[in-house]
C-alpha positions in Angstrom: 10.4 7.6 -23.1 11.2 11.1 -24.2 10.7 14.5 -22.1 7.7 15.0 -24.6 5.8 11.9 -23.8 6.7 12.5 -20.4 5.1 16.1 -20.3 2.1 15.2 -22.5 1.3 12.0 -20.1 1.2 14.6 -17.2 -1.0 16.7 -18.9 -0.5 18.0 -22.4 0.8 21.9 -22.7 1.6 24.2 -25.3 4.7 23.6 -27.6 5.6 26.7 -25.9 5.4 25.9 -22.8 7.3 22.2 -23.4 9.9 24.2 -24.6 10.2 26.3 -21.5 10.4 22.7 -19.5 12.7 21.2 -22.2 15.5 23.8 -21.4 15.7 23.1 -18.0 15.6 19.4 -18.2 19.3 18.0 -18.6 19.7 14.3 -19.8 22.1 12.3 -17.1 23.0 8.8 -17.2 23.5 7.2 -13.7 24.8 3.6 -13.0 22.9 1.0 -11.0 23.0 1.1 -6.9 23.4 5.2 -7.4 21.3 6.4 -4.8 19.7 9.9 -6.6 17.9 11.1 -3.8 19.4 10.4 -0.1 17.3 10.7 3.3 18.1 13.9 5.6 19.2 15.7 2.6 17.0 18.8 0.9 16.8 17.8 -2.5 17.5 20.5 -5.5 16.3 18.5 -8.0 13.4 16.4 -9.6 14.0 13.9 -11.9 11.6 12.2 -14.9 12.4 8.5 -15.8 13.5 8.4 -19.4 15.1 4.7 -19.3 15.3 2.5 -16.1 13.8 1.6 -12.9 14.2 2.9 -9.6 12.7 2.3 -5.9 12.2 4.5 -2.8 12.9 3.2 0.9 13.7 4.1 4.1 16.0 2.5 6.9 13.9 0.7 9.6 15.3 -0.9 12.8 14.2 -4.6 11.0 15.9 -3.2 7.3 15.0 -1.1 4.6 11.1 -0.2 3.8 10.4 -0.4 -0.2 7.2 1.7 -0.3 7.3 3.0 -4.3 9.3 1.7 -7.6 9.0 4.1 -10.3 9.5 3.4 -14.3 9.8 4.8 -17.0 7.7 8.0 -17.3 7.5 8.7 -14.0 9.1 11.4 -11.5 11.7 11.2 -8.9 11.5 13.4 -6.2 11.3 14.1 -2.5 8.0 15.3 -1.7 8.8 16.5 1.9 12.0 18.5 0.1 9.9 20.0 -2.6 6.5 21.4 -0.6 8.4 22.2 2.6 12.1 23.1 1.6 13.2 20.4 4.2 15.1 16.8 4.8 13.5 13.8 3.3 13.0 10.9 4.6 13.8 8.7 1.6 16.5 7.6 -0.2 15.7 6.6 -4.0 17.8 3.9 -5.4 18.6 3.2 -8.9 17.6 -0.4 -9.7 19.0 -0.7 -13.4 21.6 1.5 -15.5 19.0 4.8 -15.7 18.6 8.0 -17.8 17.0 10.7 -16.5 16.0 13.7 -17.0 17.0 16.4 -14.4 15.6 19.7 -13.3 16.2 22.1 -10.7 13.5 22.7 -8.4 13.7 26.7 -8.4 14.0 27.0 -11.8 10.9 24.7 -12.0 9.5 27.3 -9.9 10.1 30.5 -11.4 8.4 29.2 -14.1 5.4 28.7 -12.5 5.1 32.4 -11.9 5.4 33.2 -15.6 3.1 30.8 -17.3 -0.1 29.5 -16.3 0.0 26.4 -18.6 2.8 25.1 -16.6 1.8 25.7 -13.3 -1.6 23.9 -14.5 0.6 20.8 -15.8 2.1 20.7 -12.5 -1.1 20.7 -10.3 -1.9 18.0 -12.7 1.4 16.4 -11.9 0.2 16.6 -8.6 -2.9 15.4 -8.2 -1.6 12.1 -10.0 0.6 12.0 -7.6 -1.6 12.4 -4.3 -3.8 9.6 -6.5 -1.2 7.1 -6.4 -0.2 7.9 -2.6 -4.3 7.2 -1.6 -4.8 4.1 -3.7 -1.3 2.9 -2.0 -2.6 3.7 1.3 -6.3 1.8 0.8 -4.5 -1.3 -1.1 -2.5 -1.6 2.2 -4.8 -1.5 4.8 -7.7 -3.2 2.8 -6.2 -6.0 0.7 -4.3 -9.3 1.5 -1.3 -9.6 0.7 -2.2 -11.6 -2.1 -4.7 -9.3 -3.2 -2.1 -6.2 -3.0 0.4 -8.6 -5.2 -2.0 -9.7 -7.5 -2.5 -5.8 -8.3 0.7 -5.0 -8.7 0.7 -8.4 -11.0 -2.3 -6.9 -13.3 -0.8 -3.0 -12.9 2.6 -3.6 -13.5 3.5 -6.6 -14.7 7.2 -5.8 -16.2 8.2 -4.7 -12.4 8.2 -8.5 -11.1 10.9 -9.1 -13.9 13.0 -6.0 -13.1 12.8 -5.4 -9.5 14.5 -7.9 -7.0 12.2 -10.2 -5.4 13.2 -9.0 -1.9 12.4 -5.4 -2.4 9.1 -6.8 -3.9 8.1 -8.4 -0.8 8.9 -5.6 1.4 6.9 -3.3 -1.1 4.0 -5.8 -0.1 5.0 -5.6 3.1 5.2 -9.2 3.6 8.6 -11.1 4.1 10.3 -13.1 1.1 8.8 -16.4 2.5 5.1 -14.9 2.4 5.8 -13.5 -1.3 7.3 -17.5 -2.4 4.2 -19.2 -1.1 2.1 -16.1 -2.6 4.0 -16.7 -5.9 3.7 -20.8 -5.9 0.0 -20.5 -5.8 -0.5 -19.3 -8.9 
């Protein structure tokens, strides 16, 4: 997915104002296991999924909590870092060979004081964001487990072949046990 089907799936935007994005965005390639954003650090940077898969977690006495994958299209970034210029608790791990797109935060930022357009794709940006955080937080206290991976079945289907069974489970907040017998039901 390219930075302008990225932009225009947030919310579409002048050419103009594409173009202002498109110059601060710089294409990286990152290998599998890289860890792009790491807890207790501020983060710089946001990042848009061009190619690849990626998860966020944190460390836990009982192991590491998987509580978001993102794919292509979607944004990287360290919410905590971003609205209150301090650590985050996350790290984000890179689940396949990626290529993103990469753009410092400030610059981000000193665009929003110079166009309208883009500071309006970015409430956009995030109140899709706060969206996904609420229907994340319902699904888990609401639904069974099943229920919870029966909607990630129908919503994102191409995960359960790309994303490691184990950090599925814990992303359902089941154990890998719970997530067979889930699976063998079907």
């Amino acid at each position: 997915m390219n930075i302008n089907q990225i932009i225009d799936n947030i919310y579409p935007i002048s050419e103009e104002a594409k173009e202002k994005i498109r110059e601060l965005a710089t294409e990286i390639i990152a290998p599998k296991n890289t860890i792009i954003i790491k807890a207790d650090n501020v983060e710089k940077y946001i990042y848009f999924i061009k190619k690849g898969v990626v998860r966020a977690y944190s460390r836990h006495k009982k192991g590491d909590i998987t509580f978001w994958f993102g794919e292509e299209g979607e944004a990287i970034l360290s919410l905590k870092s971003y609205v209150e210029g301090t650590r985050g608790y996350e790290n984000i791990e890179l689940l396949e060979n990626c290529t993103l797109y990469q753009i410092e935060i400030n610059e981000l930022r000193q665009l929003f004081e110079t166009d309208i357009n883009i500071t309006n794709w970015w409430r956009k940006f995030a109140e899709k964001e706060l969206l996904k955080i609420e229907h994340r937080v319902i699904s888990r206290e609401l639904l069974s487990a099943k229920q919870r991976y029966d909607e990630l079945v129908k919503m994102r289907p191409g995960l359960l072949k790309r994303v490691p069974l184990k950090y599925i489970a814990s992303y359902l907040g089941i154990t890998q046990v719970s997530l067979s017998r889930i699976r063998k039901e079907k």
